[in-house]
N, C-alpha and C positions, 0 to 999 in steps of 0.2 A: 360564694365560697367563704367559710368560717374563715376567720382570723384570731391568732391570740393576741392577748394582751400588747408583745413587746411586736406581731406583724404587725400591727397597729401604729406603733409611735415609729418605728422603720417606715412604712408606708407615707406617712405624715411630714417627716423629714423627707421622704422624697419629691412628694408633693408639693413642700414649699418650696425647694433647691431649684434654682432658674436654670440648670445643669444638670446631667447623670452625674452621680457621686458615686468614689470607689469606696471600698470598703471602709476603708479609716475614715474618710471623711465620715461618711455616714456613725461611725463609732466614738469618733470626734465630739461630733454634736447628740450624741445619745448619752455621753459620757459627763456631760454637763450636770444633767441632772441622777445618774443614775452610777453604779459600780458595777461596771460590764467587761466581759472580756471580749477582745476583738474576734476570738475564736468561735464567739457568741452571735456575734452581729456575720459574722462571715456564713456560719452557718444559715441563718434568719435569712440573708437574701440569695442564699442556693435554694431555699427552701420554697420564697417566695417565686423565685425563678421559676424551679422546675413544676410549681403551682400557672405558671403564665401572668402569674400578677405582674410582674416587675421582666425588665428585658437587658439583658448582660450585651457589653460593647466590649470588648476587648480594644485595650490602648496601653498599650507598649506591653510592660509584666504585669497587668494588674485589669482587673475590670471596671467600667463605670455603671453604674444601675440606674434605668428609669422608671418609673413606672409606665404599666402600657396601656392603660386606661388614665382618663382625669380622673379623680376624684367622685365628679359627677356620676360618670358613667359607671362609676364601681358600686356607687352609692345606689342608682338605679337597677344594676342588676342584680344586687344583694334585695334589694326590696322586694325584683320581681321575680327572684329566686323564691322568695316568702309565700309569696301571693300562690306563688305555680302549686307550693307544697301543703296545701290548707283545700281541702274538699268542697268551703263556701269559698271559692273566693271574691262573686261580688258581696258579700258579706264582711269580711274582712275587708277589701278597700273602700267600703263605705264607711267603715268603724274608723278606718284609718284616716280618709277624708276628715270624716266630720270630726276629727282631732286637731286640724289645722286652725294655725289664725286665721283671719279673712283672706287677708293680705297674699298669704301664701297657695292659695286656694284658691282664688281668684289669677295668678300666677299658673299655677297647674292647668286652672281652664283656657286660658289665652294659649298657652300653651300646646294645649290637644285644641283647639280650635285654630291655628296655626300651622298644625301638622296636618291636616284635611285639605286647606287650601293649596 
C-alpha cells in the first residue's frame, strides 16, 4: 500500500517509539524538525488507521498508535505487492536480486533456505 511523504516519517516515529504514541506525542517529535499542525498529524494516523497500517488503543480521552506490522513486514509486502503487479515477475526479482550486495543476498538465500526446513 502507497504511502506519502509525511505516512512515511509518522510511520518511522512509530517504529522507532518503544510504545504506542498519542497523537501529540507523535506531533511532538514531528515538530522537531518540521512546522505541522497537530490537526495534521491527527488526520495522518486516522488515515493510516482506517488504511490497517497503524492500530488505535483508546487510553483514557485520547488514543495511542502502533504500528501493526514491523517495519520488516511492511517492507516485505510493499516489495511483494510490486512483484504481484509486474507481468514478468521472475524477471523483475532477478533484476532486483542481482541488485544486492553479496552480503545481503546471501542473507535472502539462508533465508528462503531456512523457510523450507
Amino acid at each position: 500500500m502507497a504511502m506519502g511523504d509525511l505516512e512515511r516519517e509518522v510511520m518511522t516515529k512509530l517504529w522507532d517509539a518503544r510504545e504506542p504514541l498519542t497523537v501529540r506525542q507523535v506531533h511532538e517529535l514531528l515538530s522537531r524538525d518540521r512546522d505541522l499542525a497537530y490537526t495534521t498529524v491527527m488526520t495522518v494516523l486516522d488515515r493510516l488507521a482506517k488504511k490497517g497500517l497503524v492500530t488505535q488503543q483508546k487510553a483514557d480521552r485520547a488514543y495511542r498508535y502502533a504500528p501493526a506490522q514491523t517495519r520488516e513486514e511492511m517492507t516485505a509486502g510493499l516489495m511483494f505487492d510490486a512483484l504481484s503487479a509486474t507481468p514478468d515477475r521472475d524477471a523483475a526479482l532477478a533484476y532486483f536480486m542481482g541488485q544486492l550486495p553479496p552480503e545481503a543476498l546471501a542473507a535472502a538465500l539462508k533465508a528462503a533456505a531456512d523457510r523450507e526446513t
